[in-house]
Backbone bond lengths (Angstrom), bond angles and torsions (degrees), N, CA, C in turn:
res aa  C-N    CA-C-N  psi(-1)  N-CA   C-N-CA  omega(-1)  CA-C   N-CA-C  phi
1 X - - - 1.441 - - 1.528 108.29 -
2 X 1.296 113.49 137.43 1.167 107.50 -177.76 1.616 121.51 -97.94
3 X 1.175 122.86 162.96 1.425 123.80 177.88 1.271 115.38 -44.11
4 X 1.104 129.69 -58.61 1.749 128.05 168.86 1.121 118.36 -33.42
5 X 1.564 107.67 -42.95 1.228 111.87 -151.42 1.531 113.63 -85.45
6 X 1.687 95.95 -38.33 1.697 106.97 158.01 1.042 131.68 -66.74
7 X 1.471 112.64 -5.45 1.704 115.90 176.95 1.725 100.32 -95.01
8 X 1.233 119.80 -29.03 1.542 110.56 -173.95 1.868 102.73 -74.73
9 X 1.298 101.46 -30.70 1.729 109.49 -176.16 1.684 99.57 -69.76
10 X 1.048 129.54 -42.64 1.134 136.69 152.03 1.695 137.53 -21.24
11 X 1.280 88.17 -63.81 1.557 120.24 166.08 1.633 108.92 -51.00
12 X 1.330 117.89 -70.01 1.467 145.34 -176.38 1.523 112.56 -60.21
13 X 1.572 100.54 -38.49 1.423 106.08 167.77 2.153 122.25 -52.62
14 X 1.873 83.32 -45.79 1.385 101.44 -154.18 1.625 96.28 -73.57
15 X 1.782 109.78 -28.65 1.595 105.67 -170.17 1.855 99.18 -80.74
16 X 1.030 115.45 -30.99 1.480 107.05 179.55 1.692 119.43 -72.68
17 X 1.495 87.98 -10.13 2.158 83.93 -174.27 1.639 93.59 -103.27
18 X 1.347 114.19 -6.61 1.369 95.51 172.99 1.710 111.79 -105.15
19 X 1.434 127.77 4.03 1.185 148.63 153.98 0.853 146.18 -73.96
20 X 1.983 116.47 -19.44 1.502 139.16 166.87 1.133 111.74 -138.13
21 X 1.399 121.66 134.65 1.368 121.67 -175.12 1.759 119.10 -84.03
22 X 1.711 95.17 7.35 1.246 101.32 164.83 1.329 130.56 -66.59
23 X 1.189 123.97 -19.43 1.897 130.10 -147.44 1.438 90.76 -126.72
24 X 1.568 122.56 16.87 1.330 114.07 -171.92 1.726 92.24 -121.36
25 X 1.371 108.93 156.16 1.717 115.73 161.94 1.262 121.42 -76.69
26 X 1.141 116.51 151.31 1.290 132.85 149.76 1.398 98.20 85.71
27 X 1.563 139.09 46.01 1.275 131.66 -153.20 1.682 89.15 -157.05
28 X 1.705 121.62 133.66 1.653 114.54 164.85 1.192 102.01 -82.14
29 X 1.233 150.26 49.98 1.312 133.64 170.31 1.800 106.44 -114.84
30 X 1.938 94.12 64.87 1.748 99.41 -170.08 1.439 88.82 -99.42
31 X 1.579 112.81 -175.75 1.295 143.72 -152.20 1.994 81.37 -140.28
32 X 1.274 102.68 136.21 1.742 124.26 -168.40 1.802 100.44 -111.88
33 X 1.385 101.77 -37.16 1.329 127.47 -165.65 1.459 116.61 -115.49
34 X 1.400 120.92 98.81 1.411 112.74 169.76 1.504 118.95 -37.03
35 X 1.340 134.65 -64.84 1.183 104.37 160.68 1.359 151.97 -12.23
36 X 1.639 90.78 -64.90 1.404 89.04 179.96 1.709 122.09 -68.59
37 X 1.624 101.26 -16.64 1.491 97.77 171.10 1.557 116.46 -62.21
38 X 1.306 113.95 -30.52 1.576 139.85 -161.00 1.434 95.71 -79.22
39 X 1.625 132.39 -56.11 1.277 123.79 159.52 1.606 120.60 -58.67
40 X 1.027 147.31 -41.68 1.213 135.20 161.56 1.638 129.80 -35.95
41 X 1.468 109.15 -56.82 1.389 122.65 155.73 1.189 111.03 -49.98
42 X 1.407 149.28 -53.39 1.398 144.57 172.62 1.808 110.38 -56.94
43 X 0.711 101.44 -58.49 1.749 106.21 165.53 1.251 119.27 -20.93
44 X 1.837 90.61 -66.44 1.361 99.76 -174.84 1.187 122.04 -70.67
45 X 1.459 121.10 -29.17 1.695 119.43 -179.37 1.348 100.14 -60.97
46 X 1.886 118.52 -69.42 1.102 123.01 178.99 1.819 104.30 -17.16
47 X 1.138 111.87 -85.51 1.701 117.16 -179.40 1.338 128.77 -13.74
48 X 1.749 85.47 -53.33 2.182 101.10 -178.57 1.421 101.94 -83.60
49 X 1.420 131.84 -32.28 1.486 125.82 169.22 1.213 117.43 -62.14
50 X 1.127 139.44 -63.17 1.377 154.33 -113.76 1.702 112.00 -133.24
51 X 1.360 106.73 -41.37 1.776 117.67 -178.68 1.360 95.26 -97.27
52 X 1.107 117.83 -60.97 1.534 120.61 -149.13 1.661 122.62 -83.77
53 X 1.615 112.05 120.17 1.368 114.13 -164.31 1.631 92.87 -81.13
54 X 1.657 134.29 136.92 0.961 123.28 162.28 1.690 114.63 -101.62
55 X 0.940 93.74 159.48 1.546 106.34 -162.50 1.889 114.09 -63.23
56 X 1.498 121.40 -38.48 1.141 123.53 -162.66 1.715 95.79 -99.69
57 X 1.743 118.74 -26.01 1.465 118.53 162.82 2.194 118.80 -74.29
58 X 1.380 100.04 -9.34 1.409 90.59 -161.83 0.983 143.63 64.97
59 X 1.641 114.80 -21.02 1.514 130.59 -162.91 1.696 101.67 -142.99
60 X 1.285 127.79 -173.92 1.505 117.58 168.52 1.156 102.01 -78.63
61 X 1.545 120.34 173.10 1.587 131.56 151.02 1.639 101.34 -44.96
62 X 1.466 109.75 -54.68 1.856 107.68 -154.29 1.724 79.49 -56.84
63 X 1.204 116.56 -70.20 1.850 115.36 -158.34 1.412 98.67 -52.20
64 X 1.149 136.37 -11.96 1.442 112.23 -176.55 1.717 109.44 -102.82
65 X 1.720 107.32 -5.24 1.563 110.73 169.24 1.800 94.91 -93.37
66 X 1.041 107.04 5.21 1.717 94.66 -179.51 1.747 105.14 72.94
67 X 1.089 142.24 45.10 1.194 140.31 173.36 1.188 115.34 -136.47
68 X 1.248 114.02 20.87 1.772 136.91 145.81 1.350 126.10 -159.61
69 X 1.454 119.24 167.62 1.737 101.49 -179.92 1.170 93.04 -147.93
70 X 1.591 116.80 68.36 1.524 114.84 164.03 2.208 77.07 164.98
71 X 1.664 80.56 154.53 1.505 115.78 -163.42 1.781 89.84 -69.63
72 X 1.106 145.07 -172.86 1.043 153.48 -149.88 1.638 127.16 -151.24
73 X 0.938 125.92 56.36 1.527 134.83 -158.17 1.791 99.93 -44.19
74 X 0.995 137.63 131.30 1.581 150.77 141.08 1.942 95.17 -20.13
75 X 1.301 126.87 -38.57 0.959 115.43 -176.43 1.827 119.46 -78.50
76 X 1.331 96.71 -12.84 1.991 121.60 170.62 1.232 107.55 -64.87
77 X 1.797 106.86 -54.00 1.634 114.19 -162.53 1.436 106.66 -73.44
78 X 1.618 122.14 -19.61 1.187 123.08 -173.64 1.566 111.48 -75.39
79 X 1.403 109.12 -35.53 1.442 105.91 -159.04 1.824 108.98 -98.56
80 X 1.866 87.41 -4.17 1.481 86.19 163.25 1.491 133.19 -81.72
81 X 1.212 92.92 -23.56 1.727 115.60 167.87 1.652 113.35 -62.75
82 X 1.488 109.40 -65.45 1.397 112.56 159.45 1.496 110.15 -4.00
83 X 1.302 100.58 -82.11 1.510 139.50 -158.63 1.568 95.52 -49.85
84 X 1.318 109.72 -65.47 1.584 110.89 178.21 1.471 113.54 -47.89
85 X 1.537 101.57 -63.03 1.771 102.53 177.68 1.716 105.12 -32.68
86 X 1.338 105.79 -69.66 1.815 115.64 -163.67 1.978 89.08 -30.97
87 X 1.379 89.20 -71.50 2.000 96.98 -163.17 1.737 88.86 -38.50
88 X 0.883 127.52 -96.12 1.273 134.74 -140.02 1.831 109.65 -45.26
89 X 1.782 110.09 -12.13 1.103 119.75 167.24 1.212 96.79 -66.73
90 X 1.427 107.56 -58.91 1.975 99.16 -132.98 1.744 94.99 -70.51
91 X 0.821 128.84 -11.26 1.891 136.24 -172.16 1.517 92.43 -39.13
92 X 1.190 115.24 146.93 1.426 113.06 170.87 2.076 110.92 -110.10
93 X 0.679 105.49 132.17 1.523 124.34 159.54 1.437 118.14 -28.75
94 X 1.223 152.99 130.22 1.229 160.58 170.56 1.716 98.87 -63.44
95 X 1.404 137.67 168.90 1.086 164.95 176.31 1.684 98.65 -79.76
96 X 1.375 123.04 125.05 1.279 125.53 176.55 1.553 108.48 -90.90
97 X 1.102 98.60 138.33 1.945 114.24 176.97 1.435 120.16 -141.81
98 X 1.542 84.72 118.12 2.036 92.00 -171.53 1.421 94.00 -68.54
99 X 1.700 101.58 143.93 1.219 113.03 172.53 1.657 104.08 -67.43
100 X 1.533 115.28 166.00 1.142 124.54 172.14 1.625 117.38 -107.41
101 X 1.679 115.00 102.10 1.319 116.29 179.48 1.494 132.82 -69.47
């Protein structure tokens, strides 16, 4: 890994432990469930990408990679989740077959 590369992981480290009170000590605000740690972290990127105008970009990260063109209301990220949950419901199941012993 190179030096850059550990300084940007660095960086990302330092904005997410000061952003969730998960990645910090001495705090009950733990995760029981890998998942749910795994959704929290997604949350949060979603949030810093997508909602959040940063100050030295003016615009989000996503609007400044061009992969949106408007700020992102908490009420967007919700109904995109929705949306995922529904799909990943409606999927149907394969046909069950007892193995043959």
């Amino acid at each position: 890994m190179a030096t850059a590369e550990l300084g940007e992981w660095v960086v990302g480290s330092a904005t997410m432990r000061m952003s969730m009170r998960r990645f910090t000590r001495l705090t009950n605000a733990i995760s029981k469930k890998v998942q749910n740690h795994a959704a929290a972290i997604a949350l949060h990127y979603m949030h810093y990408n997508f909602c959040r105008i940063h100050k030295t970009l003016r615009v989000t990260p996503a609007m400044e990679a061009g992969l949106t063109d408007h700020v992102w209301t908490l009420e967007e990220v919700a109904l995109l989740l929705e949306a995922k949950n529904m799909e990943a419901k409606s999927k149907k199941r394969g046909s069950y077959k007892k193995k043959s012993a």
